[in-house]
N, C-alpha and C positions, 0 to 999 in steps of 0.2 A: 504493500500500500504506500509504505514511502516513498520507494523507489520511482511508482508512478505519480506519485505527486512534485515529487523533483525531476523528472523529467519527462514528463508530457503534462502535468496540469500546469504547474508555475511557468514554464515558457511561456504558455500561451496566455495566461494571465498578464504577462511581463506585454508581450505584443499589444495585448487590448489596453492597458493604460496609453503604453507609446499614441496607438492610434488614436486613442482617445483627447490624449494631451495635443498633439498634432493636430486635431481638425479645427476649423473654424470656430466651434462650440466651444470645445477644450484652450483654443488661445482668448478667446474673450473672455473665458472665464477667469483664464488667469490674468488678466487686466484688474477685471474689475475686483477679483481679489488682493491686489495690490491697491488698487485705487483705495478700499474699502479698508486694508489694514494702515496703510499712512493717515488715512483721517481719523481712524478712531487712535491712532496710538499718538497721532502728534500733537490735542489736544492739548492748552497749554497746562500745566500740573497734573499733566495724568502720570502717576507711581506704575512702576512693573506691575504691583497687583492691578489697578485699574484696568491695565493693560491686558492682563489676563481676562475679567469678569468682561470688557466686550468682544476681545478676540472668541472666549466661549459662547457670548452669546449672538454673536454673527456668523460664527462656525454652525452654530446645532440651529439657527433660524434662516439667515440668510444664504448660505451657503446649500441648508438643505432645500429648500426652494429652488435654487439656482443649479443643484445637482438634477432635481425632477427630469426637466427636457431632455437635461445629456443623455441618463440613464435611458430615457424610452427611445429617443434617439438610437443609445446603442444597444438596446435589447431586438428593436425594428431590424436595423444593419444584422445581426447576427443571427435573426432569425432567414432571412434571406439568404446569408451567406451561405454555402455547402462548406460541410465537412474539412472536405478536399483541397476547398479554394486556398483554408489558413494551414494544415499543415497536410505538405505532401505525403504520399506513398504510407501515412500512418493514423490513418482514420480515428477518430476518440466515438466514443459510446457517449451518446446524446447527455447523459445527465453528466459525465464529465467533462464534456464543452461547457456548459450551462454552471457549473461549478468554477471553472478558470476564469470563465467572462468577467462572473460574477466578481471572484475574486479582483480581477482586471480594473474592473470599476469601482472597487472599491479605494484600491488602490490609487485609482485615480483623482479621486473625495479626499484621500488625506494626502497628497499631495500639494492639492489644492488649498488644503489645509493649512497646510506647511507654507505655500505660499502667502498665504493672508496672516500669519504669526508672526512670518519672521518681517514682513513689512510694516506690521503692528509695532513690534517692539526696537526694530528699527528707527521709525521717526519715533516711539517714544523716546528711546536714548540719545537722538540724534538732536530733538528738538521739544519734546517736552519738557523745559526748565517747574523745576520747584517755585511753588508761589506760600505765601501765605507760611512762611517759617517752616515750612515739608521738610521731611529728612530722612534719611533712609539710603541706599545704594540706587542708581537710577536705570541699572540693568540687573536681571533676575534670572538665574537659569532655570530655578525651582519656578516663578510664575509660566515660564514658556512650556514649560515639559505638561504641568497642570493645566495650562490654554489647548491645547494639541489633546490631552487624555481625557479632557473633560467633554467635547466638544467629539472628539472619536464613536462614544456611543452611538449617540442620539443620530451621526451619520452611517454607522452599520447598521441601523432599523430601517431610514428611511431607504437605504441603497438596495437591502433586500426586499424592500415592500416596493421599490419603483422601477427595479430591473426586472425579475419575477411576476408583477404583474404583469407589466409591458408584454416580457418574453411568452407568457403562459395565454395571454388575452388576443395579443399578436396584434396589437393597438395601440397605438402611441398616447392616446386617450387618459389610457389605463395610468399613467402618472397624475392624470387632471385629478383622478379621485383620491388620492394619496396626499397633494396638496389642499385636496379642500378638507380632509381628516386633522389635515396641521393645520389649517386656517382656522376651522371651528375648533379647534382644540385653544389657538390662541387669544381666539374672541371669547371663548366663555372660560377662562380660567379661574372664575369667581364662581362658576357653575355645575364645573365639570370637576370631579374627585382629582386630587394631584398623579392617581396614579396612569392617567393617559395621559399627561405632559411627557413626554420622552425623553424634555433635553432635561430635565430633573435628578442630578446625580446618582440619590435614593433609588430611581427605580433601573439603575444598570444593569443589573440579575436578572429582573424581568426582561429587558429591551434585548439582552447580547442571548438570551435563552429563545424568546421571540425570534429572534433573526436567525439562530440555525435552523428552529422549525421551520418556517418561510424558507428557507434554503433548500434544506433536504426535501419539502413539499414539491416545491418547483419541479428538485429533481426526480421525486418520485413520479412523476406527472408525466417528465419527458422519457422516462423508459418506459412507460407505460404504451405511451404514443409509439416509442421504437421497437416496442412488442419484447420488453427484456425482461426475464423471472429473477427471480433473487438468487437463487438457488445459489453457493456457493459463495457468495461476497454479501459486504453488508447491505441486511435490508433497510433500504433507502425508507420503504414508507412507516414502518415501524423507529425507526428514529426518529423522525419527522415529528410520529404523534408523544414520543417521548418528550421530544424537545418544547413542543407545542401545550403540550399538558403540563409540565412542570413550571412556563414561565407562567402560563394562568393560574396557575398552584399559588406562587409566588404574589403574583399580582392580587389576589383574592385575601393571602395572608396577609400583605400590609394594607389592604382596606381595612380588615376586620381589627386591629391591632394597632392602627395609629390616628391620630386625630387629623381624621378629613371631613370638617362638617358637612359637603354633602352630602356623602353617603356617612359617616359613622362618627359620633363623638366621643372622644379617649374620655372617661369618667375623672381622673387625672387632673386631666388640662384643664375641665372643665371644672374643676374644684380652685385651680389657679387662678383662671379667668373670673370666679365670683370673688375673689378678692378685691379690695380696694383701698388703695391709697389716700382717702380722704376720713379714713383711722387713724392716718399719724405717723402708722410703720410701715416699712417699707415691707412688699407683701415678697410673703417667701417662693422659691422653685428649686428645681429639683434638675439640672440641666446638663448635658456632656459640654467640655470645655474642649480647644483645638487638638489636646490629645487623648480624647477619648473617657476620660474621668469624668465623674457625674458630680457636680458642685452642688452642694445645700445651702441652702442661704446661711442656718444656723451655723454653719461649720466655724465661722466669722466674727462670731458675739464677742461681744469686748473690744471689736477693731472697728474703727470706723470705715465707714462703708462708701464709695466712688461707685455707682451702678449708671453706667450711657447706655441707651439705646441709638441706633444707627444701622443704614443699610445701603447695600454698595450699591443699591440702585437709586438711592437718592444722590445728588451730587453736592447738597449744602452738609450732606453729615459723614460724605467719604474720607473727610480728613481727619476727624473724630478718635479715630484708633490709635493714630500717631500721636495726638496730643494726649490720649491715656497713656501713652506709654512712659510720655517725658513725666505724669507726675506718679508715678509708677517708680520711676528711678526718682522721683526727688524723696518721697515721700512712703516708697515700702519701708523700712527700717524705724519709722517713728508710728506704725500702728495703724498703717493707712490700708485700706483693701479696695484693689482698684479691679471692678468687673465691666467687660463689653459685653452687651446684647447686641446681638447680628439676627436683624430679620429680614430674612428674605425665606422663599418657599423653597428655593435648594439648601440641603442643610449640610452641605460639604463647603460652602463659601464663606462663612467665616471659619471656619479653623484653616482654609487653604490660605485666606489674609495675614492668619495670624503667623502661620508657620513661613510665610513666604518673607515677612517681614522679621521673624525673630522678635516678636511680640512677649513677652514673659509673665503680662498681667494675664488670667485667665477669661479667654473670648467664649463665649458660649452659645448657642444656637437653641432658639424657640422652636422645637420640635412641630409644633402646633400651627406655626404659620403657616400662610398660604396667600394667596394675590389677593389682594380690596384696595380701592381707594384709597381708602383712609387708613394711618399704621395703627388704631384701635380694633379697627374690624380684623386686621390681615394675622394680627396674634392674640393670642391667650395672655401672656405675662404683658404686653405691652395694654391689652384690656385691661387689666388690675393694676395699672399702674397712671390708666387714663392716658397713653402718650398718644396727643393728638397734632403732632408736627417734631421733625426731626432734624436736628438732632435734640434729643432731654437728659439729661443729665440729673440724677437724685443723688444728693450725700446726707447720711445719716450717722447719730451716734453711735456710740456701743450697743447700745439698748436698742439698735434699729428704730429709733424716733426720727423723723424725717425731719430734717435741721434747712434743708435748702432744695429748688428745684431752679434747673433753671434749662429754660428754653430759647439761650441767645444762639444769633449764630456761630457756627464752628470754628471761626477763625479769632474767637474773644471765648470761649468759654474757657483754655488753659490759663487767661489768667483770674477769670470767675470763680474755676475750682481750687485755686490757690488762693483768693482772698479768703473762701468761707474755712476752709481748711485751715489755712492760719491761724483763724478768729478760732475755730475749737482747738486747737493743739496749745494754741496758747492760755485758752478759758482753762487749761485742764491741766 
């Protein structure tokens, strides 16, 4: 099985990106994947992380759009093509063309990929100067590699669901319905359970399990068509429904298990969420931090308390982590406990900020979030905490008594949390 995968699948895979990169489709693409990574990374104060959170989310949005055509494109071409035409004198068995293509195009996606990161982080180091006292390293290997693996997924779903349809339908069509799956998926993300967003870290297990099943389906489709039995090598449609059944396994467990208020609410969260801040203290959670440890509020009593809210998709509170960090280092050592809230509905983007940054205060992530308008609707803790614009900032005593709130903007609140901080370390 290796053997033929190293030399007659991966050749032909190798061929179909070339031709793919090559055509008119494939050069324009890579334009405007260039076009698209210098603007988003040259932006002036955009950080390597920054630079990551839109290269990923141009890669898993725009990019997968922009991949639709090519793929039907090339799934059309290849269904036309004979056997024969691509490799001489050594015929492949239908679902292993259909496998290499496949592979081909995919390859072709993160290429493309690749091309829109490194032009990303490119003019950011080239021309995104620091504003607003920023600081930090201005190039990032760790954001790049996490731009490129985040951003990977969500293109092997849609690559298998718009080459495979194409190829299976024999219509070029067959990509239109696979875009408007991602279109309503992006129009009602207040509607629709987080576990159909695809470019969503969280559901990776599902989407890379999805996408063999769709793979092997295809292929089990085209031996079918070529009149080929199993007998003897793996059966193709039997992994298929393996692959296919597991990632809905998957996909049904984190409905039933995490808080997604449209379909299910975590009893939990929802004990978080009736808390409220207008008691005095600051209300407690239960949360993973960027390495994976689950932080209690109580853990903390006797230290006075730094808790921000912030989220990379706002841009008045993306500098926010940085300025935790500097009073982090002024102020660990005298009894200070400095906490980030990262809300957004992927929960791998704040600990990828943190870790990409070398952040030491513990960032933590609102399991519970999800897309709203408003940052009260979109979380649980930030519900209980009333944060209705961002960035918010709460410091409290030992006793968790809320001593100060403050809702300035981002570029004045380091030295807001040092006046009030002051005033208690010195009261005390």
């Amino acid at each position: 099985m290796l053997l033929r995968l190293k030399h007659r699948i991966l050749p032909l895979a190798w061929y179909e990106m070339l031709l793919g990169l090559r055509s008119p489709g494939g050069l324009a693409a890579i334009a405007a994947c260039c076009a698209a990574g210098l603007l988003a990374g040259g932006l002036e104060g955009t950080t390597p992380s920054m630079a990551f959170y839109r290269t990923w989310r141009l890669g898993a949005i725009m990019l997968g759009f922009l991949c639709l055509p090519l793929l039907a494109s090339a799934a059309r071409r290849d269904t036309l093509t004979a056997v024969s035409d691509v490799i001489d004198s050594r015929p492949q068995q239908a679902h292993e063309l259909l496998l290499a293509r496949w592979l081909g195009n995919y390859a072709l996606l993160m290429t493309l990929l690749l091309v829109l990161a490194v032009a990303a982080f490119g003019s950011q180091a080239a021309f995104a100067h620091p504003i607003g006292g920023q600081t930090g390293a201005m190039c990032s290997a760790r954001a790049f590699v996490d731009a490129v693996t985040a951003a990977a997924v969500p293109l092997m779903f849609l690559c298998a669901l718009g080459y495979c349809a194409a190829e299976l339908l024999q219509n070029v069509l067959a990509a239109a319905i696979v875009a408007l799956y991602w279109i309503l998926v992006l129009m009602g993300r207040d509607y629709l359970s987080r576990v159909f967003d695809l470019s969503l870290s969280q559901n990776n297990v599902t989407y890379i399990l999805l996408s063999a099943g769709v793979v092997f389906a295809a292929m089990a489709v085209v031996r079918y068509r070529q009149g080929l039995h199993n007998s003897r090598r793996l059966n193709v449609p039997i992994t298929a429904a393996v692959f296919l059944s597991a990632g809905l396994i998957v996909a049904v467990h984190f409905v039933l298990t995490r808080h997604d208020p449209p379909m299910h609410a975590h009893e939990v969260t929802l004990t978080v969420a009736g808390q409220s801040i207008r008691a005095g203290r600051l209300p407690g959670f239960w949360l993973p931090d960027q390495h994976g440890k689950m932080l209690r509020m109580h853990e903390h009593d006797g230290e006075i308390r730094v808790v921000s809210f912030w989220s990379p998709a706002d841009p008045d509170s993306t500098s926010v982590p940085a300025a935790l960090q500097t009073i982090h280092e002024e102020y660990s050592g005298r009894g200070v406990q400095v906490i980030g809230v990262c809300l957004s509905d992927d929960w791998s983007i704040g600990g990828r900020f943190a870790r990409q940054c070398g952040y030491q205060f513990p960032m933590v992530t609102d399991r519970g979030t999800h897309w709203a308008d408003k940052p009260e609707a979109s979380s649980p803790l930030a519900e209980a905490y009333e944060v209705t614009s961002l960035p918010a900032t709460f410091i409290a005593d030992g006793g968790r008594n809320l001593v100060s709130r403050i809702d300035a903007p981002a570029k004045t609140q380091t030295g807001l949390i040092r006046a009030c901080l002051d005033g208690l370390l010195g009261s005390g």
